[in-house]
N, C-alpha and C positions, 0 to 999 in steps of 0.2 A: 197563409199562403202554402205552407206545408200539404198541408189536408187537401186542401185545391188541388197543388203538383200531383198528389198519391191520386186524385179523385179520378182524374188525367190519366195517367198513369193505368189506374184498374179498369179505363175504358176502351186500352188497346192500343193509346197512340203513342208514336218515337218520338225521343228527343225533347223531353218536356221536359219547358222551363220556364220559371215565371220572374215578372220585372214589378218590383215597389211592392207595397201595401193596397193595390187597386183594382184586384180581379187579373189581372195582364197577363196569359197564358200563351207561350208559343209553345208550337207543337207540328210534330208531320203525320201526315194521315195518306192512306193509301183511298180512300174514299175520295172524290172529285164532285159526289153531290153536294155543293154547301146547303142546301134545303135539308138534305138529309145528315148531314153533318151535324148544324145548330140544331135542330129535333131531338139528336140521341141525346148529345150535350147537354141539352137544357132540361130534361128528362132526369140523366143521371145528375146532374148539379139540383134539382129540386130535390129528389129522393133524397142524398146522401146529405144536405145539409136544412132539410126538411122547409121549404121555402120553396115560390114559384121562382124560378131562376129566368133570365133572358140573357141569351149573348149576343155582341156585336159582332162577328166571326168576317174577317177580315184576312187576305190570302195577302202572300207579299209580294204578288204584281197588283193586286188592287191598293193597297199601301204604298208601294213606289209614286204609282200614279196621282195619288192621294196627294202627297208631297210635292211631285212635281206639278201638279196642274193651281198648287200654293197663289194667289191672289200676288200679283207684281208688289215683292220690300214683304211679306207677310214672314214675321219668323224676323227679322233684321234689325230691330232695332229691342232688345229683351229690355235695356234700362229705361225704355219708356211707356212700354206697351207690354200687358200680358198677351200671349195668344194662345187659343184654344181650337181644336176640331171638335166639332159635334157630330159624331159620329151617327148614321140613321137606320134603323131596320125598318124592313116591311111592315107595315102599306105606305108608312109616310115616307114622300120623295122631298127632295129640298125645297120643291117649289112650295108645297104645303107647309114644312116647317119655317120657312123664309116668315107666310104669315105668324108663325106662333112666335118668334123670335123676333122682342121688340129691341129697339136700341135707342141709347137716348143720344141726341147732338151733342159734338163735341168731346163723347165719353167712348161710344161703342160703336162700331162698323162691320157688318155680318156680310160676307159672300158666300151665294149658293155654289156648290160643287156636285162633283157626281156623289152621290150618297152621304155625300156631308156638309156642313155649314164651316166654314170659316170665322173666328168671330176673334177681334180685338178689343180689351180696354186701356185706355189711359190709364197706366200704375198711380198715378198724380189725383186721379179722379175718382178710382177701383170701386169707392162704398157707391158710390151715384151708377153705376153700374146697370144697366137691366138684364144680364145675364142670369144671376141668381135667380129671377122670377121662371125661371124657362121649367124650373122645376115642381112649381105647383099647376103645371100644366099639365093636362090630362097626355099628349103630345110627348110629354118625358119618357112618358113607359118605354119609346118609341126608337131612345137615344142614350149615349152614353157619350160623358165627354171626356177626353184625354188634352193636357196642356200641348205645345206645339213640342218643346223638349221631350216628352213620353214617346210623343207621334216619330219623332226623325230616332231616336233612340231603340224604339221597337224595330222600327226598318233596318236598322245598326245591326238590329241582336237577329234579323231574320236573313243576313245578308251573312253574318260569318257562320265559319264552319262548330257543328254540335259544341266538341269538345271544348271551343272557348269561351261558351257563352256559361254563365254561371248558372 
């Protein structure tokens, strides 16, 4: 996550900081193209760590919104239910991902959102899961998933000021 931060960092942008062991990069930018934004990114994240990179690039009014437009009790209950965003880039919209995202009854529950999927399992039931499968789907390339704690935690760290976030 080091190398990442500096990778950041030698790309120009302020305030870079990163959250866990999972890619999770906040950062401010004077750019407002996000097309042209994840282009340069993913550009310089392939070069320097010699890999095709893809980002999720995610603004924190499109995150707030993320969060609040949450599925009614989604996030509310963590001792019984995991939850997760599946977060979507171009071309795939949720209505296409909806199809590639199966769920089995009584285990998993997926709602479509603006550029993301909603998706729950039963902690009780986790291995029966059809989550997991979402990832030998050609459709992965496509997406990236963060738990719901990352997702309202990210918003945390894009809400306070530089200096407090680690």
């Amino acid at each position: 996550m080091a190398d990442l931060k500096k990778c950041f960092e030698s790309m120009g942008f302020d305030e870079v900081s990163t959250y866990i062991q999972s890619g999770n990069v906040l950062f401010k930018s004077a750019e407002k193209h996000k097309s042209k934004l994840e282009d340069g990114i993913e550009q310089a994240l392939s070069k320097r760590f010699n890999c095709k990179s893809r980002v999720a690039l995610v603004t924190d009014k499109e995150l707030k919104k993320i969060v609040e437009a949450a599925p009614k009790g989604f996030g509310q209950s963590p001792d019984k239910y995991r939850y997760d965003v599946i977060f979507l880039n171009e071309p795939i919209t949720a209505k296409e991902a909806m199809k590639s995202v199966s769920t089995r009854e009584g285990v998993d529950a997926a709602h479509a959102g603006k550029d993301v999927l909603y998706f729950s399992r039963l902690i009780a039931r986790a291995t029966q899961s059809h989550l997991p499968k979402v990832i030998q789907k050609p459709v992965y390339e496509f997406m990236t998933i963060r738990n719901w704690n990352t997702t309202t935690r990210l918003l945390e760290m894009m809400n306070k000021p530089a200096s407090s976030v680690q």
